[in-house]
C-alpha positions as CSV (number, residue, x, y, z in Angstrom):
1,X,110.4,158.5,4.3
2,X,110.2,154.5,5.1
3,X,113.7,153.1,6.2
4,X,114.9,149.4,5.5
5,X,117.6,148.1,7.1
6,X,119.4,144.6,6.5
7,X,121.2,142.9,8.8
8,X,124.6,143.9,9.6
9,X,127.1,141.3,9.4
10,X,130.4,142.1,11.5
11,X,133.7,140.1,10.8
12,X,136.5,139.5,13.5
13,X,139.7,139.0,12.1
14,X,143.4,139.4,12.5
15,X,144.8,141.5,9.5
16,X,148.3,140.4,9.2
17,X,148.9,142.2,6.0
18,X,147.7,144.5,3.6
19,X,145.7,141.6,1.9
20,X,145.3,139.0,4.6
21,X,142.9,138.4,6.6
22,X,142.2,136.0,8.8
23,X,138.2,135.3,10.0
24,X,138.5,134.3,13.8
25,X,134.1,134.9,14.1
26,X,131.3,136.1,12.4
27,X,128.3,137.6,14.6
28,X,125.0,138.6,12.8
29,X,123.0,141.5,14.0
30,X,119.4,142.1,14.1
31,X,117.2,144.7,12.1
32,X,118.4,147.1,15.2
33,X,121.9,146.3,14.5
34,X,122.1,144.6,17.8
35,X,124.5,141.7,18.3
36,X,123.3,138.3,19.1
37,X,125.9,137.2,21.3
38,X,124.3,133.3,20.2
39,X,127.0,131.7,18.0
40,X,125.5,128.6,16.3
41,X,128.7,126.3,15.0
42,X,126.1,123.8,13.8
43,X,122.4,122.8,13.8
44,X,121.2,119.1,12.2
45,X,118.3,116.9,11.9
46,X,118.2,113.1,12.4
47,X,116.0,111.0,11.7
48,X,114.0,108.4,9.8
49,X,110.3,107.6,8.9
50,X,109.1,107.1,12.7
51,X,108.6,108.9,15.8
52,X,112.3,109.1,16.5
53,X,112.7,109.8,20.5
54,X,115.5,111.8,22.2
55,X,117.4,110.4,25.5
56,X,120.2,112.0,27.3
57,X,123.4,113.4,25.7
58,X,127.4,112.8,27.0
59,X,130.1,114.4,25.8
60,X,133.9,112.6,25.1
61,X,137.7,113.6,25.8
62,X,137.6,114.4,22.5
63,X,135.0,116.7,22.1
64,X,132.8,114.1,20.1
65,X,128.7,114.5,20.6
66,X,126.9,110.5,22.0
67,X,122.9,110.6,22.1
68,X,121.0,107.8,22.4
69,X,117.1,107.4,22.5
70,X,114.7,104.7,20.7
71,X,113.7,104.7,17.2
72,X,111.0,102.5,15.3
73,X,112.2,104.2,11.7
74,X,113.2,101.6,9.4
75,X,115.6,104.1,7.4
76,X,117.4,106.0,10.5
77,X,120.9,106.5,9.2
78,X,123.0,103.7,10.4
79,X,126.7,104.2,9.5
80,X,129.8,101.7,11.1
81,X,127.7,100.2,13.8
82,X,127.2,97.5,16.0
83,X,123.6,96.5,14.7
84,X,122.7,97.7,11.4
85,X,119.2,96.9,11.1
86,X,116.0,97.0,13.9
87,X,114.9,94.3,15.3
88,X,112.0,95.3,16.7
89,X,109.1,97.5,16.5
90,X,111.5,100.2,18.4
91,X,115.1,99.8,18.8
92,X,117.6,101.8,21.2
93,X,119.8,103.8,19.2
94,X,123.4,105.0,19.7
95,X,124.7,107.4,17.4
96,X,128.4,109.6,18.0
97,X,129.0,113.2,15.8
98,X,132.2,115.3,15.5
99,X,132.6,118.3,17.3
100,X,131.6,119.9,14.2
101,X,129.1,117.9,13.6
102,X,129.5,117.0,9.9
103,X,130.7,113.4,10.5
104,X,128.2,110.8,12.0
105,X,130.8,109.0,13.3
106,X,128.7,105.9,14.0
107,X,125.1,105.0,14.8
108,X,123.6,101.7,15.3
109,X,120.2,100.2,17.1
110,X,120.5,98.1,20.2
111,X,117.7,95.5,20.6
112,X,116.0,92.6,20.4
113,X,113.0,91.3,18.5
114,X,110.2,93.3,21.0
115,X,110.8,97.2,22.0
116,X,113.7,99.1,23.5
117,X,114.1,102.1,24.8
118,X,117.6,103.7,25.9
119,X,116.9,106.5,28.3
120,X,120.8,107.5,29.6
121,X,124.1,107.4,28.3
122,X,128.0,108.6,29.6
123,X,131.4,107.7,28.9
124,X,134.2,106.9,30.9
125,X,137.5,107.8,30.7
126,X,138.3,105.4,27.8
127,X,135.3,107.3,26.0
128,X,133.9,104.1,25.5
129,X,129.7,104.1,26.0
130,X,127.1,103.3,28.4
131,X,123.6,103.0,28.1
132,X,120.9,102.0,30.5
133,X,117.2,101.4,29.2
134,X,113.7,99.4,29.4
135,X,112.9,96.4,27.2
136,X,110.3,94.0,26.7
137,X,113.1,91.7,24.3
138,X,113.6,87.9,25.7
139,X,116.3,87.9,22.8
140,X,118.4,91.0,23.7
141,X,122.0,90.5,22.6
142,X,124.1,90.0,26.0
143,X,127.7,89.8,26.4
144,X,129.2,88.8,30.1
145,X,125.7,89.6,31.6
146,X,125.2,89.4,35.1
147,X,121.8,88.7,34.6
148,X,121.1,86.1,31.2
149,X,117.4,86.2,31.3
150,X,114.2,88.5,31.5
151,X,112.3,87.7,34.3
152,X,108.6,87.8,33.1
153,X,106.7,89.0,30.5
154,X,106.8,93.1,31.8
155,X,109.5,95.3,30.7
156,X,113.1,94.8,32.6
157,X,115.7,97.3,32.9
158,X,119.2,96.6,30.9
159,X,122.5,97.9,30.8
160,X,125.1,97.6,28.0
161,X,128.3,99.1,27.1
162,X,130.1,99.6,23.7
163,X,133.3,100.5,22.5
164,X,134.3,104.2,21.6
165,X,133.6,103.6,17.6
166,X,130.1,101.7,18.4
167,X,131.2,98.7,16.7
168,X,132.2,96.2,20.0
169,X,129.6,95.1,22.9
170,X,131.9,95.2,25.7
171,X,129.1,93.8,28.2
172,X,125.2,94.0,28.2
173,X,122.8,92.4,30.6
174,X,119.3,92.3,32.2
175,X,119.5,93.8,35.7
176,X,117.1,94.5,38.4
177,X,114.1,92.9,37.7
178,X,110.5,93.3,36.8
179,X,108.7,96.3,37.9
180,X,111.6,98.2,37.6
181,X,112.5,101.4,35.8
182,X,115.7,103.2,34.9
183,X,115.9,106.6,34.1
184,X,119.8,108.2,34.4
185,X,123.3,106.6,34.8
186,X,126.7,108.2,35.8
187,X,130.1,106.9,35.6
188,X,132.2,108.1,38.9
189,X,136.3,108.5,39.0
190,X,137.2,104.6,39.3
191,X,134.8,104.4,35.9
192,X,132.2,102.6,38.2
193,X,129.0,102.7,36.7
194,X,126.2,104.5,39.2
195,X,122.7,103.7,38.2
196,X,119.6,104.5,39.3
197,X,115.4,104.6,38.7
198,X,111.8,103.1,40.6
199,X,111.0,99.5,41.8
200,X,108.3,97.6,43.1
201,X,109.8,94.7,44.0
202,X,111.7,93.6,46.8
203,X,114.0,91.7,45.6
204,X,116.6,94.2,44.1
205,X,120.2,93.0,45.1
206,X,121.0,95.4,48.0
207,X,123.8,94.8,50.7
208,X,122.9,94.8,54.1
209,X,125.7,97.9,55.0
210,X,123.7,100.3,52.9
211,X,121.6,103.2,53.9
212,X,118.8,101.6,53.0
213,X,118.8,97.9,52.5
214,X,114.9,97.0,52.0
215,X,112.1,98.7,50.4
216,X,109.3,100.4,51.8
217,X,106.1,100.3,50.9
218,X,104.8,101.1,47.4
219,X,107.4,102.3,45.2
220,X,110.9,102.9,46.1
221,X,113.8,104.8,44.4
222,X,117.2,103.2,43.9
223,X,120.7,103.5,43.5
224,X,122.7,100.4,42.4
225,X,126.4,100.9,41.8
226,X,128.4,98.2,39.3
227,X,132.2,98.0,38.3
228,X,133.1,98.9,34.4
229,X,133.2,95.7,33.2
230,X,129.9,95.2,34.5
231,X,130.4,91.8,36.5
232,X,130.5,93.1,40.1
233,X,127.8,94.7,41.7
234,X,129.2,97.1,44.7
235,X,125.7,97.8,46.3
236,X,122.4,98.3,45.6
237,X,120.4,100.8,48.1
238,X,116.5,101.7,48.0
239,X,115.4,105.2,49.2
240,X,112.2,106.0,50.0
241,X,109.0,106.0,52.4
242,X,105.8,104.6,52.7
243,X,104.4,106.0,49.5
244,X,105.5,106.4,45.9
245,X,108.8,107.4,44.8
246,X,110.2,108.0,41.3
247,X,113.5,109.5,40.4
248,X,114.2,111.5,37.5
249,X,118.3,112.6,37.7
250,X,121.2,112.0,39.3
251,X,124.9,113.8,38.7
252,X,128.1,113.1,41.1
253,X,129.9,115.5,43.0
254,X,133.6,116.1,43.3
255,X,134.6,113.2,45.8
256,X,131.8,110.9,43.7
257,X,129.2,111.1,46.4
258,X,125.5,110.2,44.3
259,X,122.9,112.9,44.4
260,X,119.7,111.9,43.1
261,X,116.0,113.7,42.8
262,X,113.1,112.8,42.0
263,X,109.4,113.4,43.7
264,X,107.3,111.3,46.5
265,X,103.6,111.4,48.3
266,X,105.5,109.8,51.0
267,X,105.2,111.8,54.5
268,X,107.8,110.0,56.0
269,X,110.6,110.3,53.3
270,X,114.1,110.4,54.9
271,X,115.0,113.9,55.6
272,X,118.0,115.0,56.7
273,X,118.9,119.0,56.8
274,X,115.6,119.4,55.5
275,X,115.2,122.6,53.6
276,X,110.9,122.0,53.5
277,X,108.1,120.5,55.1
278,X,106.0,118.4,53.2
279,X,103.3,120.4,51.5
280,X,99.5,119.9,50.9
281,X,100.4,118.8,47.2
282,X,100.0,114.9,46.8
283,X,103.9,114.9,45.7
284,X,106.9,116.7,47.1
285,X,110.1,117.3,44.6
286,X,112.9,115.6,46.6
287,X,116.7,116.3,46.5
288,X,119.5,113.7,48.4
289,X,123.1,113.4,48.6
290,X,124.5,109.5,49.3
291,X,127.8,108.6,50.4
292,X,130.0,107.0,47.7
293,X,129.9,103.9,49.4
294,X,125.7,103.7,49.4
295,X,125.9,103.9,53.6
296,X,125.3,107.5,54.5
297,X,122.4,109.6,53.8
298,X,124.4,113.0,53.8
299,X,121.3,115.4,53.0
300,X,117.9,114.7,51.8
301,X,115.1,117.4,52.0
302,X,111.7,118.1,50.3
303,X,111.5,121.0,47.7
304,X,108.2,122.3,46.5
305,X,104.9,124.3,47.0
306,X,101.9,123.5,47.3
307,X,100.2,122.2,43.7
308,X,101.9,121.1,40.4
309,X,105.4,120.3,40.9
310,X,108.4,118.5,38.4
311,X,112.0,118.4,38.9
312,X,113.4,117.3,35.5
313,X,117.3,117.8,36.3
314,X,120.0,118.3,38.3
315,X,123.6,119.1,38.2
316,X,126.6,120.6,40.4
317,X,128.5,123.3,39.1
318,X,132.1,124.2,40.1
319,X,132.0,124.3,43.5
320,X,129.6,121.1,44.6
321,X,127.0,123.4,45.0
322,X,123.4,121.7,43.3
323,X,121.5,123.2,40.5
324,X,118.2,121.6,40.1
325,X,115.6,122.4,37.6
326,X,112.4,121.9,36.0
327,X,108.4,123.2,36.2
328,X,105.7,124.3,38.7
329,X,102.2,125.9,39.0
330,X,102.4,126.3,42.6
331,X,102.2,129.8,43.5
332,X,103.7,128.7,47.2
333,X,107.0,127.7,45.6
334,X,109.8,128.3,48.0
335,X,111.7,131.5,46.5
336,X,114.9,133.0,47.4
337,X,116.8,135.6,45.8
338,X,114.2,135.3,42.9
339,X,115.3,136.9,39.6
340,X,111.2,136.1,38.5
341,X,109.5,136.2,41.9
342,X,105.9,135.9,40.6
343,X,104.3,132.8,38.8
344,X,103.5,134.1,35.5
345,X,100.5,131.9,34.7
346,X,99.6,129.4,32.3
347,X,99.6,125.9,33.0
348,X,103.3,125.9,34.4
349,X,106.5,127.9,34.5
350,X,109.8,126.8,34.7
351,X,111.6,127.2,37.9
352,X,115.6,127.0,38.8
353,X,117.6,126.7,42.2
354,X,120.5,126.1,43.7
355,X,121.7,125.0,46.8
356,X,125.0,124.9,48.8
357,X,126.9,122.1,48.8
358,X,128.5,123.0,52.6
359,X,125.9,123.9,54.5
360,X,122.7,123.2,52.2
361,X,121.4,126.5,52.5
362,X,119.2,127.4,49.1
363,X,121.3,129.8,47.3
364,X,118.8,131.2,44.8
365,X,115.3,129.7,43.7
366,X,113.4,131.4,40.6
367,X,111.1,130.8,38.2
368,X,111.4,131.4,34.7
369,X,108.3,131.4,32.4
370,X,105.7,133.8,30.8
371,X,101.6,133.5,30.5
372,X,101.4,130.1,29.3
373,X,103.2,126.7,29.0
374,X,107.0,126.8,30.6
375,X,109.5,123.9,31.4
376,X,113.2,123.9,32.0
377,X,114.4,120.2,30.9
378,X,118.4,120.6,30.8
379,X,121.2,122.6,32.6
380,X,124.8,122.8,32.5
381,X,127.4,124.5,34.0
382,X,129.9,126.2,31.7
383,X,134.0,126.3,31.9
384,X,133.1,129.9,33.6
385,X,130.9,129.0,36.7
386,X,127.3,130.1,34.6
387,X,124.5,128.2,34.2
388,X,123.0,127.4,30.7
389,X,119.2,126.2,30.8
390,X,117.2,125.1,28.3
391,X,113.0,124.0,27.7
392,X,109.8,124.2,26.0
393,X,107.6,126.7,26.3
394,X,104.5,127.7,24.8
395,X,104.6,131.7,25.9
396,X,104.7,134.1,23.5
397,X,106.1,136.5,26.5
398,X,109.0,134.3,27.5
399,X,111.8,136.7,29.4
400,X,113.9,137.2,26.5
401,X,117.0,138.8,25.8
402,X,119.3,139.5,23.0
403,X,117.0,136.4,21.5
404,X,118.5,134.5,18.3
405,X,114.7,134.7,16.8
406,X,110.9,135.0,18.0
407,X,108.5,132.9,18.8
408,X,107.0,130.5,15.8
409,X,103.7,129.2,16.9
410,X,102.4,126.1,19.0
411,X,105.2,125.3,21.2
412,X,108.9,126.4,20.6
413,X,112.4,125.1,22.4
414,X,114.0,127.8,24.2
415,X,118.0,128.7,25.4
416,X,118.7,130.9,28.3
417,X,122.3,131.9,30.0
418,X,122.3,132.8,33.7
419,X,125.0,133.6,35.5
420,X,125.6,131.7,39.1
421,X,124.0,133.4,41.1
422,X,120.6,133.1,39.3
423,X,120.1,136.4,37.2
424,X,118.6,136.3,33.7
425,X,120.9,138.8,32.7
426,X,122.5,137.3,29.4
427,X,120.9,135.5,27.2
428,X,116.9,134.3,26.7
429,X,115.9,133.3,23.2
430,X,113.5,131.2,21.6
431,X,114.5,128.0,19.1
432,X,112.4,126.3,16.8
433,X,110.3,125.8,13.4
434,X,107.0,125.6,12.0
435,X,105.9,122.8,14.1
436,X,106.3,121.5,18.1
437,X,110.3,121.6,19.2
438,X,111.2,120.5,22.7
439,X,114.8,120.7,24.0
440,X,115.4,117.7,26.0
441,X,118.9,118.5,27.4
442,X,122.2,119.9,26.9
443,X,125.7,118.5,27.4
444,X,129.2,120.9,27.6
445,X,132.0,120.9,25.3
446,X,134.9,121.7,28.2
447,X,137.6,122.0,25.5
448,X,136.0,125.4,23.6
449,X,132.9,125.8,26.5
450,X,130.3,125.0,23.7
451,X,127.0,123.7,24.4
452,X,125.0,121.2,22.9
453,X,121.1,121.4,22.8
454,X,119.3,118.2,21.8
455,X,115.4,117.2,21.3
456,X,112.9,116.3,18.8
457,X,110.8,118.5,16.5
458,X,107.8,117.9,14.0
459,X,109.0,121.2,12.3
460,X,108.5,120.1,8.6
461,X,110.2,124.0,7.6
462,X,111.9,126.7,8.8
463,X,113.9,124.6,11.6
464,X,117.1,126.6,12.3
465,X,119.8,124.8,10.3
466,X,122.9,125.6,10.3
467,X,126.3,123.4,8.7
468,X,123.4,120.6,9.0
469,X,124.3,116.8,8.6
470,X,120.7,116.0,7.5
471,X,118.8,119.2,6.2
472,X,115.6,118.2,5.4
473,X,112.6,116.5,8.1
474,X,112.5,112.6,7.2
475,X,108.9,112.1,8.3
476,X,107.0,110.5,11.3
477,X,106.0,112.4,13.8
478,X,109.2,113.6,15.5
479,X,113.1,114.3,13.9
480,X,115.5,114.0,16.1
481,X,117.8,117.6,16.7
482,X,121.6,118.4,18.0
483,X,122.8,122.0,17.9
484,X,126.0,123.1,19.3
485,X,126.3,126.7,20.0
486,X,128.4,129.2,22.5
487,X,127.2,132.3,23.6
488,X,129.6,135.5,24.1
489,X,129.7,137.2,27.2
490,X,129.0,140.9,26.9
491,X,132.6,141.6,26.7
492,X,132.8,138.9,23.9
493,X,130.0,140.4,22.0
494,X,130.6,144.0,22.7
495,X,127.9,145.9,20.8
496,X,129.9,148.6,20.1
497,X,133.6,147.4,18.7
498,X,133.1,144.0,17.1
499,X,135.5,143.8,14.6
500,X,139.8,143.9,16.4
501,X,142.1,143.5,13.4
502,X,146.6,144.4,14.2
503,X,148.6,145.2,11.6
504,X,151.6,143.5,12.0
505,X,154.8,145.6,10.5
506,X,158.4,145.2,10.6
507,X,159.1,147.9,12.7
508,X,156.1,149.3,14.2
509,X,153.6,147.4,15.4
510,X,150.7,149.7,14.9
511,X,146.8,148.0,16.5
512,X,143.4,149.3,15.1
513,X,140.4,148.9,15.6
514,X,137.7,149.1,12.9
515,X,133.9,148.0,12.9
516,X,133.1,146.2,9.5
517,X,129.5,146.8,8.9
518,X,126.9,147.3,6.2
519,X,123.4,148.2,5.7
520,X,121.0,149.0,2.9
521,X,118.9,152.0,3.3
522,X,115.8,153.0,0.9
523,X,113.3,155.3,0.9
């Protein structure tokens, strides 16, 4: 006899009278009847007729979703914004939804008549916007710039901010020169705005009290720090050695000192409570913690084995400690309290590690991959001290657990929940279509711990959709995607009881419990 079985769907409600019931969640099972404890609110498209690029994503006081990338498509959905048509060949683009994600609150481009690319954006306490990119525009639209022209004809950084609704320039200027690249921003307590990225040149505008007040040889990292309104730069600091460095995140701690990592072939990089030597690989991962003012180097170490390296992110969680991510091939890769203690093959897995924010001790270092492709691109830290990771991957034997759905083809996005010490022990699943999905990063909803996921995808079907603002791929090579999901603790997502319902009488107030469930059988 041959069994089918549906899915089970299981309602959570409070029954408050014979009649009434009130739906508090809805959890879908799989053809085992287990639980997903992944609970999509929404999952959308965006996009045009181009290659529509994803930057970084920040997250307002009121809960509202800001991305901002580049886009060449001449029909990206522009709704109440500052610029309403591109300029150029690619354009930066701004775009704001609702918690939900079923109003696109604004979007607009941000350019001039060459290319733009935004690569960061945050928010300050007024939620109004900042964004930091490259262009190659002599006409970019300024307002109150520092800086009023590009220097030569190579790409120069800029840095603009706009008002909460997307409609005002506040300020937007050219800053730091040729040969220069920015790659994240941050936005400390006194709504200061910390920048950082790579320069060549030697000319950058730091202060003689910094930690580091002229550049070494080669390429040097940065850190520049400018007031709100964007007319006062504090100090500008370079940080490097007598190689090439490059950074590729930066996040603030608690008293707004600036950690920033990257990766260097310098063999004289500043160290200080240096957790590694400098390996045989041409390029070291590097982690380092700067005093608020720019003038102390607090830590600064080397992290990584001895081939393919490629920090991607960093963050602090609760406690200041530093959770840094992103992918390796190096079999040497420093380990500690390793939930995947063996490099699983393939070209790269992804790895994840934290360190202490006292003493700088590593906490736990891991990778996380299976026999092919792996890369962790995003982490956050939820309301409850966990860590939420996501990636690309190409492994058709990624670690999964309780997973949302398989693995489509080519390469898929994935979602993983550890908890804070490092163990894969709630949640690994998969995400994507038909076609190539990579998660570039995710962002936190503190107000209902919901995560946001964002990247792009060339899936033309089957793209989990869910409540979607656009439902249907536009074209080009790459759509634009935002998901916002939470996932249940165990407790949450009990396997067992899923449905709690109280009958509320006059009298006696009488509590039951009662699992609402269905599944077709056949034979």
């Amino acid at each position: 006899m041959k069994q089918n079985t549906a899915r089970v769907i299981f309602v959570v409600g409070l029954i408050l009278s014979s009649v009434f019931l009130i739906t508090i969640g809805i959890a879908v099972s799989d053809e085992e009847g287990n639980v997903c404890p992944l609970n999509i609110e929404f999952s959308t498209l965006l996009g045009g007729n181009g290659e529509d690029g994803t930057g970084r994503v920040a997250i307002d006081s009121q809960g509202n979703i800001v991305l901002a990338s580049k886009s060449p498509s001449t029909d990206f959905p522009i709704v109440n914004g500052y610029q309403l048509e591109i300029n150029g060949s690619d354009d930066g683009v701004i775009f704001k939804f609702s918690p939900d994600g079923q109003e696109l609150i604004f979007s607009t481009f941000f350019g001039g008549s060459a290319d733009e690319y935004i690569y960061t954006v945050a928010v300050d306490s007024n939620d109004d916007i900042v964004v930091a990119g490259t262009t190659d525009s002599t006409n970019l639209p300024l307002k109150n710039p520092i800086k009023d022209n590009r220097s030569t004809s190579t790409r120069e950084v800029f840095l603009a901010k706009f008002s909460s609704d997307g409609q005002e320039l506040i300020f937007s200027t050219y800053i730091c020169g040729t040969s220069t690249w920015v790659v994240d921003l941050g936005i400390d307590s006194s709504d200061n705005i910390i920048l950082v990225g790579s320069t060549d040149i030697d000319g950058l505008t730091a202060t003689e009290d910094t930690y580091q007040p002229n550049k070494k040889n080669g390429t040097d990292s940065f850190v520049t720090k400018i007031s709100g309104d964007g007319q006062t730069i504090f100090f500008s600091t370079y940080l490097g050695g007598n190689g090439f460095e490059s950074i590729r995140s930066m996040t603030l701690d608690s008293v707004d000192n600036i950690i920033i990592a990257g990766y260097t072939d310098s063999d004289d990089f500043p160290q200080v409570s240096n957790l590694c030597n400098k390996s045989t690989s041409t390029y070291d991962n590097y982690i380092s913690k700067l005093s608020a003012d720019g003038q102390e180097l607090l830590f600064s170490s080397y992290y990584g084995g001895n081939r393919q390296w490629g920090l991607t992110e960093l963050t602090v969680d609760h406690n200041d400690n530093i959770i840094f991510i992103g992918e390796t091939n190096s079999i040497s890769f420093p380990l500690v309290n390793a939930n995947q203690s063996s490099y699983a093959g393939g070209e790269t897995d992804g790895f994840i590690a934290k360190i202490d924010g006292n003493d700088y001790s590593i906490g736990f270092s891991t990778f996380f991959g299976g026999s092919q492709y792996d890369g962790v691109h995003g982490v956050v830290v939820d309301n409850n001290g966990d860590l939420v990771i996501c990636g690309s991957t190409r492994s058709s034997d990624l670690p999964t657990i309780d997973q949302y759905q398989g693995y489509n083809r080519y390469i898929d996005a994935f979602i993983c929940k550890l908890n804070k010490n490092g163990q894969f022990n709630q949640f690994a699943s998969y995400y994507g279509g038909s076609g190539a999905d990579y998660s570039f990063g995710l962002g936190l909803d503190i107000r209902t711990n919901s995560i946001i996921m964002f990247g792009h995808t060339s899936s033309i079907t089957n793209f989990p959709l869910v409540e979607p603002y656009q439902d249907s791929y536009k074209g080009g090579d790459f759509d634009m995607f935002v998901c916002k999901f939470t996932v249940l603790t165990s407790t949450e997502a009990n396997y067992d009881i899923i449905v709690i319902g109280s009958i509320i009488g006059i009298i006696v107030v009488l509590v039951v419990i009662g699992i609402v469930y269905g599944k077709h059988r056949s034979s």
